[in-house]
VEXTOR-554746 format. One line per 8 residues: number of its first residue (from 1); their letters; for each residue x, y, z of C-alpha. Coordinates in pm, 1 decimal. Layout:
N
NUM> A> X/Y/Z  ... $
END
This chain:
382
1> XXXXXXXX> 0.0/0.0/0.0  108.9/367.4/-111.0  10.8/623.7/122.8  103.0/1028.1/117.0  -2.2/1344.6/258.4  -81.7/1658.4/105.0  -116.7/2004.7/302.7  -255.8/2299.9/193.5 $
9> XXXXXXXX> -55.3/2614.6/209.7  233.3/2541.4/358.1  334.6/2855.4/544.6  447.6/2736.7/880.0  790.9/2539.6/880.9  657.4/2281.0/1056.0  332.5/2209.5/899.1  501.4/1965.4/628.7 $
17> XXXXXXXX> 405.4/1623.8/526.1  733.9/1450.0/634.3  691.4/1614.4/987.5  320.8/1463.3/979.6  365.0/1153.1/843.9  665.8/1065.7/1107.0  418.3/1188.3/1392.6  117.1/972.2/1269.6 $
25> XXXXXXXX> 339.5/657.5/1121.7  377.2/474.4/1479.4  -35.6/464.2/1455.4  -87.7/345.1/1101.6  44.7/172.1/757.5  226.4/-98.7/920.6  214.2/-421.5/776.2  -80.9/-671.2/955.9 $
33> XXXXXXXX> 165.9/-929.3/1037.2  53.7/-1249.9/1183.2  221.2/-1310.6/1545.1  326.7/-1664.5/1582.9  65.5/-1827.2/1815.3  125.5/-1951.9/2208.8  195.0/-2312.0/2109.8  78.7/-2573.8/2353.3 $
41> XXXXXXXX> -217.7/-2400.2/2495.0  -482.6/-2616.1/2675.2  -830.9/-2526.6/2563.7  -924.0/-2358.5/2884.8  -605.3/-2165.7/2886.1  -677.0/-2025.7/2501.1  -1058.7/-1948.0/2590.4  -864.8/-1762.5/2900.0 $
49> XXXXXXXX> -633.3/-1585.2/2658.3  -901.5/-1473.3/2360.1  -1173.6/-1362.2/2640.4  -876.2/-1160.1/2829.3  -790.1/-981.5/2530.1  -1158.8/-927.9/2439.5  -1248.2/-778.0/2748.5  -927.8/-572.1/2760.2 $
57> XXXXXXXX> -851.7/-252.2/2973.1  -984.2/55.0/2957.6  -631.5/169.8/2855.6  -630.9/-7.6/2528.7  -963.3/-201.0/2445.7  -1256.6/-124.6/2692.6  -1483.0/137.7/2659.8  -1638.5/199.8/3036.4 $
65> XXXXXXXX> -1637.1/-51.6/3302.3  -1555.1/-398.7/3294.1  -1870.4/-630.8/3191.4  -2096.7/-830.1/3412.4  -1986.4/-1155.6/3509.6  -2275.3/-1319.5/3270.2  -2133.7/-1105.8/2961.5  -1788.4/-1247.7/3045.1 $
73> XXXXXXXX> -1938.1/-1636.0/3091.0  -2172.0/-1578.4/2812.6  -1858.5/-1438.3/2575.7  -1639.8/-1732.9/2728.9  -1884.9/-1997.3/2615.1  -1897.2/-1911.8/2262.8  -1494.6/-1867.0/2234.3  -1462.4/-2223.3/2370.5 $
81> XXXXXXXX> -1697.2/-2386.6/2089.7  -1540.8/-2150.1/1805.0  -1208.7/-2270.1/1931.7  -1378.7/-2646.2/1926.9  -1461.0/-2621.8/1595.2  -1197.1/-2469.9/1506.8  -1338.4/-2171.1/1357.6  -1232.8/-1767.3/1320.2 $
89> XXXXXXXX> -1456.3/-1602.7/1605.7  -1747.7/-1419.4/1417.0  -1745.9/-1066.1/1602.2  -2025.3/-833.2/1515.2  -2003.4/-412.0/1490.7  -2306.4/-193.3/1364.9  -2182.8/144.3/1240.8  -2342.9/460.9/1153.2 $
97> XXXXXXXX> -2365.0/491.6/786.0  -2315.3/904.1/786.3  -2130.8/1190.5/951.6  -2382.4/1315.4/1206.2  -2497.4/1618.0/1048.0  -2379.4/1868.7/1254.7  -2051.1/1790.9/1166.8  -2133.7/1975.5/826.3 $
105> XXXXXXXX> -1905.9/1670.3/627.0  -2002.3/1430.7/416.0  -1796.1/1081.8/372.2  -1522.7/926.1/596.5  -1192.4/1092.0/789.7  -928.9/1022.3/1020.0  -1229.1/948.3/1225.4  -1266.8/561.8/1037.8 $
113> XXXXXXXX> -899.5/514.9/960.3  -843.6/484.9/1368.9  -1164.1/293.1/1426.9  -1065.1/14.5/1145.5  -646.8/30.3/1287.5  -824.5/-36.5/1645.7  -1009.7/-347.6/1510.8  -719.1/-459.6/1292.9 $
121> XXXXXXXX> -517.6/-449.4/1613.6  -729.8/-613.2/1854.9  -751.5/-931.7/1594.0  -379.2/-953.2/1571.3  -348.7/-1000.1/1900.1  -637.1/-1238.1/1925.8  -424.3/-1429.7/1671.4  -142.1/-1492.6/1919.5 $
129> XXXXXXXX> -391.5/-1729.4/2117.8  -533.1/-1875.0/1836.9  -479.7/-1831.9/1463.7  -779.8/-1817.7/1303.1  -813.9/-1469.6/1460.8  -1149.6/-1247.4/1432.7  -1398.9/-1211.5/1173.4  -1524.0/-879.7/1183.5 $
137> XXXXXXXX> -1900.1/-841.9/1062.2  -1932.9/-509.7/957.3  -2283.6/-372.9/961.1  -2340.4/-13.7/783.2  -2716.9/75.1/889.7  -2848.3/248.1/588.7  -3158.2/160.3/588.1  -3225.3/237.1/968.6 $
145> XXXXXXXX> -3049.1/584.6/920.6  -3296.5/669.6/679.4  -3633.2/542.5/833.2  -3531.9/781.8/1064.2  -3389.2/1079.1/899.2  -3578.4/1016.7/550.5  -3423.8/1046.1/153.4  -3288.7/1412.1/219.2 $
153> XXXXXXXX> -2964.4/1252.2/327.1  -2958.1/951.3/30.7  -2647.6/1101.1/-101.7  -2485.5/1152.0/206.4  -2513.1/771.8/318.5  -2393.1/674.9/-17.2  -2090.2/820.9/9.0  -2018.7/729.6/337.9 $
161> XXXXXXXX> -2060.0/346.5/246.6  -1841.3/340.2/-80.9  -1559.8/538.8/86.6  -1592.2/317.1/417.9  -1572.3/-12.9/208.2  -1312.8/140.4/-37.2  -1119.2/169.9/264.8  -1150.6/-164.0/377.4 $
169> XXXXXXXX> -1051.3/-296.9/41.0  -757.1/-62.3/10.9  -636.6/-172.5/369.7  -624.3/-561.0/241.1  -831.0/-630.3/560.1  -924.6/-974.9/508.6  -1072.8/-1065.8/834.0  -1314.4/-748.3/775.5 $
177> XXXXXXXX> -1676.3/-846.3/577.9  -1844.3/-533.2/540.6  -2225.4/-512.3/431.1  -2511.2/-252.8/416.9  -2828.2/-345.5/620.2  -3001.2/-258.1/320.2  -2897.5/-526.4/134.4  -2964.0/-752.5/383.4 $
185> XXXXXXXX> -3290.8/-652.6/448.7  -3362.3/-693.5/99.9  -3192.8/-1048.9/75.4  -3426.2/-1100.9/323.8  -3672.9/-1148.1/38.9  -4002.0/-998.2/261.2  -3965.9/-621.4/244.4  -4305.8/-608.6/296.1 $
193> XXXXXXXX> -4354.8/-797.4/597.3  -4030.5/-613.7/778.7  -4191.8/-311.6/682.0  -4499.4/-392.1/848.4  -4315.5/-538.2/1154.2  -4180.2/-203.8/1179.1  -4502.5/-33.3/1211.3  -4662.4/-290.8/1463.2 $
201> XXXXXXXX> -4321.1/-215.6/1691.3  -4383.0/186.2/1676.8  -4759.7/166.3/1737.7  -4639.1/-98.8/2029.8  -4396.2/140.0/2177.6  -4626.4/435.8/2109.9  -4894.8/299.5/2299.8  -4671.5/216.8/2620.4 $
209> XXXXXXXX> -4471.6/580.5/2600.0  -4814.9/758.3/2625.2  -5010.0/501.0/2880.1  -4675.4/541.2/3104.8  -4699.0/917.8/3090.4  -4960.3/904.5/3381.5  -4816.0/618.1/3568.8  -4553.1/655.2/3799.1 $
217> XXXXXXXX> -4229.1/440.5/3744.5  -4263.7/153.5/3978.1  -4636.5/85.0/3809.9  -4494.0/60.9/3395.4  -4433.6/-330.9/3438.3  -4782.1/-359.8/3543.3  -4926.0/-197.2/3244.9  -5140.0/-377.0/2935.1 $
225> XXXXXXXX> -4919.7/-186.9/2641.7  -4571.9/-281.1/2834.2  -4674.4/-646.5/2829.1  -4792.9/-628.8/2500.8  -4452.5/-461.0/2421.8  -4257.9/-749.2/2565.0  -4469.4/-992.7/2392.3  -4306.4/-847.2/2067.7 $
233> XXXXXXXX> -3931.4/-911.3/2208.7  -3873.4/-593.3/2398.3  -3638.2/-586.6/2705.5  -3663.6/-305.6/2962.8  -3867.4/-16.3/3098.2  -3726.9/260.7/2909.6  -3719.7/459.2/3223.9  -3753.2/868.4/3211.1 $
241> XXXXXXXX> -3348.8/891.2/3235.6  -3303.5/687.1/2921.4  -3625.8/876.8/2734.2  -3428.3/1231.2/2858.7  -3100.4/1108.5/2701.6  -3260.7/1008.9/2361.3  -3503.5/1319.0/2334.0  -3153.4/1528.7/2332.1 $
249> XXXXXXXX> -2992.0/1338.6/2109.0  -3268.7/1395.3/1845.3  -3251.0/1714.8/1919.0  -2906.5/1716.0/1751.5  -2978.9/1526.2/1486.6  -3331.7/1724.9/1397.7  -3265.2/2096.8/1487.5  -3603.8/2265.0/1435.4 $
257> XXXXXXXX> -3831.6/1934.6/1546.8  -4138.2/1963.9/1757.9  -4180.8/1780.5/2056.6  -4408.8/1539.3/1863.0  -4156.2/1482.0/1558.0  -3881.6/1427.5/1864.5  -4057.8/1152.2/2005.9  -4140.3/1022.6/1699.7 $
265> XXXXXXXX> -3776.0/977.1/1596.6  -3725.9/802.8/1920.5  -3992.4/596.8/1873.2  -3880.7/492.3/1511.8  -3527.9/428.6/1642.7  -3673.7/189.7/1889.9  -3914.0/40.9/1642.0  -3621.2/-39.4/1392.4 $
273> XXXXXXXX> -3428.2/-128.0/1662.5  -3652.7/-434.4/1802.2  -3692.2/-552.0/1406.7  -3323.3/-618.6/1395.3  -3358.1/-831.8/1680.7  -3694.3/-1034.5/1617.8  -3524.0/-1081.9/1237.6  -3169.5/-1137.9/1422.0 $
281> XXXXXXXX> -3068.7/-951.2/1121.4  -2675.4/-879.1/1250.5  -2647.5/-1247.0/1335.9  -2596.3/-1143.4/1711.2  -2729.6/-1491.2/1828.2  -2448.8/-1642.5/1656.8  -2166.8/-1443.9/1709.4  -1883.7/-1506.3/2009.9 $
289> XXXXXXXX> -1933.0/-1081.2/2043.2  -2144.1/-833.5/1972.0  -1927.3/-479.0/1959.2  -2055.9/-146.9/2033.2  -1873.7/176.9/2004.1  -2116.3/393.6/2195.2  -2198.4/372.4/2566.2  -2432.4/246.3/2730.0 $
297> XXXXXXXX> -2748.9/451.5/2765.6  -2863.9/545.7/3093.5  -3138.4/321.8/3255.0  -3058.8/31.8/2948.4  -3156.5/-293.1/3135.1  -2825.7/-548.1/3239.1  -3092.0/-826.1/3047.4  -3002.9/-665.2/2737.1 $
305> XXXXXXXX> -2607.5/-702.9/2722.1  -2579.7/-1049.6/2651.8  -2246.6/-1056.0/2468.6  -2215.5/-708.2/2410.8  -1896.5/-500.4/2445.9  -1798.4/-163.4/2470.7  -1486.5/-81.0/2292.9  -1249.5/228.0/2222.8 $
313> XXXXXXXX> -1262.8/386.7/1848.1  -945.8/475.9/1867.5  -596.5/282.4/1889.6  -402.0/357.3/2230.9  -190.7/655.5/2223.7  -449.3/871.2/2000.3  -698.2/1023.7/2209.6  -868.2/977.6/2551.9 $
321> XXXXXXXX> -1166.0/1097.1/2436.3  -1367.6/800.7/2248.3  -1664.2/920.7/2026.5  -1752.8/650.9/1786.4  -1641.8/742.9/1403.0  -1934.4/846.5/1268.2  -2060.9/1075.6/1553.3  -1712.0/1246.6/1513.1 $
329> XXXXXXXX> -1466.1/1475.8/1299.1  -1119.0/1298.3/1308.5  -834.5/1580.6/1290.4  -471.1/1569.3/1348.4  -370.5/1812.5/1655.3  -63.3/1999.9/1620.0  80.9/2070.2/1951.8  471.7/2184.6/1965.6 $
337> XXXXXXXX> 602.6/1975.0/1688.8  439.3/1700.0/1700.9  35.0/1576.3/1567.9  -167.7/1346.6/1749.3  -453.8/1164.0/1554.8  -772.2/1259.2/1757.2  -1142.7/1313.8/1693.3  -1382.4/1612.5/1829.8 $
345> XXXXXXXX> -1744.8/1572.9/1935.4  -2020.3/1744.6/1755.1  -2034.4/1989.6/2058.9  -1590.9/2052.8/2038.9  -1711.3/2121.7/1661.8  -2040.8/2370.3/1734.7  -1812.1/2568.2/2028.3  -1521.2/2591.2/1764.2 $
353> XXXXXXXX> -1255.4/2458.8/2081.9  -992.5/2347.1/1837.3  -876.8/2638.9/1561.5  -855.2/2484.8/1198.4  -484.8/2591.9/1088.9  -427.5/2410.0/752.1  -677.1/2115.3/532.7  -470.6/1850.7/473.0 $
361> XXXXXXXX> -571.9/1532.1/257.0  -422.6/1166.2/329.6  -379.0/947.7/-15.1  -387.4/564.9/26.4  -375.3/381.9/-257.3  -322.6/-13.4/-378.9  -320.4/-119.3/-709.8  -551.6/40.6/-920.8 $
369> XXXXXXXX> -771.1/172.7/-618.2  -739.9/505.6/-414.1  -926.2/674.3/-161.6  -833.5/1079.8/-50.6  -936.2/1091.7/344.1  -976.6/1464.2/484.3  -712.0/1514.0/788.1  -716.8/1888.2/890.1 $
377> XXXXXX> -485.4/2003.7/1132.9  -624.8/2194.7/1426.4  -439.1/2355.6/1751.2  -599.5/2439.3/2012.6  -711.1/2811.8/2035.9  -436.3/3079.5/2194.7 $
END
């Protein structure tokens, strides 16, 4: 792979692309060698080794506090019949599909390069324990982004998705299978019915949000439309906390919206949200992991974690702070003379707390395929 950096007016001695390339090298381009594996291993102490480095610390891997005990056992179980079967552990991540709008940005940035180098990472060491390594499952939600945010951002997603997958192919990631939900909805053969499915979960959810409105708390589990909602597959009370934190994040994501187009969004989130589990349409039930790059909300029931794990989007030595890609605007930071791949929030980006000093482009290319990433250079402000 060929790789170069470009930077846009060139005025400061230090802003050049050797200087950036030699401060960003240590975290990317290097060859995904395959470790030789611990030879000799009983099974027990391989399922010990995989899980351990699954898990991680919240140095490296983890995002947020160590799992429950039944995520661990539940995680540990699978790895031990992979390992029995002798089979690469299937590992499952949904990702956004689109820059968050805020962001003002269309396609991938830095942002995705240090998500994919943390994933890359994590399987080459999983390799050292057992050779088959990971097999990333890839999942780019188009289709749920726009139930919920409608055809106005079409272009947007599509763009997104080719560059992320170009990227992926460029890399020579093998162990990475990437796929839109949309075309697995539609291999599904029964758009109709998931459609449909869809509508029964909102009305569902609908029905409980506004019965529970004159209920207190301790009294939800008791009510007709929350059993009816659990009847469907749904897990949890959706307590006020967790409504609170979701009713802001729309907020983000639909400046302008009424309170009734808010809770709408929420509810169509939630709606889409249950379909991919009664259609298991990640293949969660069969996967030794299910990743997450976002934290947990507030209130979300410990029922609902199964395998699930939280991990960092970025590679250890970036950044402390851990936004997932997509929800993100990856940026180098110049500070003395050195840069540090990092990634501000949508609120860093609205309160302008970084100061843009150059745009700078990164090149990859292999073979007869290329991809142009946006890396601007920010400092922080005087």
């Amino acid at each position: 792979m060929k790789y170069n950096i470009l930077i846009e007016d060139k005025s400061q001695d230090d802003l050049i692309e050797e200087g950036v390339l030699s401060s960003i090298r240590p975290f990317f381009f290097h060859e995904q060698t395959i470790d030789d594996p611990i030879r000799n291993l009983s099974l027990e102490e391989k399922v010990d080794g995989v899980v351990g480095f699954l898990v991680g610390t919240s140095r490296d891997i983890r995002k947020g506090p160590k799992p429950t005990k039944g995520v661990i056992e539940s995680i540990k179980s699978n790895v031990k019949s992979y390992i029995e079967e002798n089979k690469p552990f299937k590992v499952v991540a949904a990702f956004g599909c689109a820059k968050t709008r805020a962001l003002e940005q269309q396609g991938i940035d830095l942002a995705e390069l240090m998500i994919i180098e943390q994933l890359a990472s994590i399987s080459q060491r999983v390799r050292k324990f057992y050779e088959p390594g990971l097999n990333y499952q890839v999942f780019l939600c188009d289709s749920w982004y726009l139930h919920l945010y409608g055809l106005n951002d079409q272009a947007a997603v599509e763009k997104y998705c080719s560059e992320f997958e170009l990227l992926i192919s460029i890399l020579d990631l093998k162990e990475f299978q990437v796929q839109k939900l949309s075309n697995i909805v539609q291999n599904k053969g029964k758009d109709h019915q998931i459609a449909q499915k869809i509508e029964h979960n909102f009305e569902l959810l609908e029905a409980y949000w506004e019965e529970s409105k004159d209920h207190t708390e301790k009294e939800w589990e008791s009510l007709t439309s929350y059993k009816k909602l659990c009847q469907a597959g749904w897990i949890g009370t959706l307590p006020r906390i967790q409504r609170e934190f979701y009713l802001k994040k729309v907020q983000r994501y639909l400046p302008g919206a009424n309170s009734r187009e808010e809770r709408d969004a929420v509810l169509r989130y939630f709606a889409y949200s249950l379909m991919t589990g009664q259609e298991d349409l990640f293949g969660r039930s069969t996967s030794v992991a299910d990743i997450s790059f976002l934290s947990p909300p507030p209130g979300s029931p410990k029922r609902l974690r199964g395998n699930r794990l939280h991990w960092r989007s970025m590679p250890k030595g970036t950044s402390n702070k851990l936004p997932a890609s997509w929800t993100s605007k990856g940026f180098l930071l110049h500070k003395g003379k050195s840069f540090k791949p990092t990634a501000m929030s949508v609120q860093e980006y609205l309160a302008n707390e970084y100061e843009l000093l150059r745009d700078a482009t990164l090149e990859l290319a292999n073979e007869s395929k290329q991809i142009k990433i946006p890396i601007p250079i920010y400092s922080h402000p005087v």
